[in-house]
N, C-alpha and C positions, 0 to 999 in steps of 0.2 A: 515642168513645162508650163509658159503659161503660152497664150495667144493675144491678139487683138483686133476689132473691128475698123474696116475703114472708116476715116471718118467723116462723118454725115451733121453738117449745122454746127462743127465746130467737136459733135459730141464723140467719145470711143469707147468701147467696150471694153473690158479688160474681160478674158475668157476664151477659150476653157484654163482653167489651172489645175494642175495633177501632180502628185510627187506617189512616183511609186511605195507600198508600204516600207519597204527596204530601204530607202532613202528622205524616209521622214525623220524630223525631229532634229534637221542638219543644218538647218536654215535654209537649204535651197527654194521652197517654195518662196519664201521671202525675196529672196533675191531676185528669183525670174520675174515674181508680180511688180513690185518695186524696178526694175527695168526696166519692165514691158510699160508702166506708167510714166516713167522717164521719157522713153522712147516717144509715146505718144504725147508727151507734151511739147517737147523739143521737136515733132513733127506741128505743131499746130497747133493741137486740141487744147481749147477752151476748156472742157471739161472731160474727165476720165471717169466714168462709170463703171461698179462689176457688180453681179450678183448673188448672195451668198446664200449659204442655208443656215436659216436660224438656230437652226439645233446641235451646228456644229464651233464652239466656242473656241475653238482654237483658230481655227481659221479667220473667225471673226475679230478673234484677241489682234492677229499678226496685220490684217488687213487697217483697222485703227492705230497698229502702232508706226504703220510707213505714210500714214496721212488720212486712209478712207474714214468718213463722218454717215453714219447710218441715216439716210434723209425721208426713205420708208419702207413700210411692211408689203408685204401682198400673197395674194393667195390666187394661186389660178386653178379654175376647176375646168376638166373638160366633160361632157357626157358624150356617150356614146351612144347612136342610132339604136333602137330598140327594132326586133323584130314588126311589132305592131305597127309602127311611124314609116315602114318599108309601101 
């Protein structure tokens, strides 16, 4: 399964992407990301965006090999309201 954002300033999202475990290691994820970026370019979009998890090299192997170019890192942190700060 992959998804996509509308697109905004030209730009789109690629996401969520999920291959059931049972259906990994088949190529399907490839093929749905690689669509779903087709699609959105042949819709319009200037640029195709997705966001991966660094820790996961597979993912990241397949996403490099149908075009995505790693352009940066990030770290989001949230905090959560403390009793005291109430």
């Amino acid at each position: 399964m992959a998804g996509r954002s509308a697109m905004v300033a030209g730009v789109t999202r690629v996401g969520p992407v999920y291959t059931p475990p049972e259906g990994r290691r088949n190529g399907y994820g490839t093929a749905v990301t690689a669509a779903c970026t087709a699609g959105a370019l042949q819709a319009g979009a200037e640029h195709v965006v997705l966001f991966t998890d660094l820790a996961n090299p597979i993912s990241n192997s397949i996403y490099q090999q149908i075009g995505y170019r790693p352009v940066s890192d990030r770290v989001i942190l949230s905090f959560r309201e403390s009793a005291s700060d109430r």
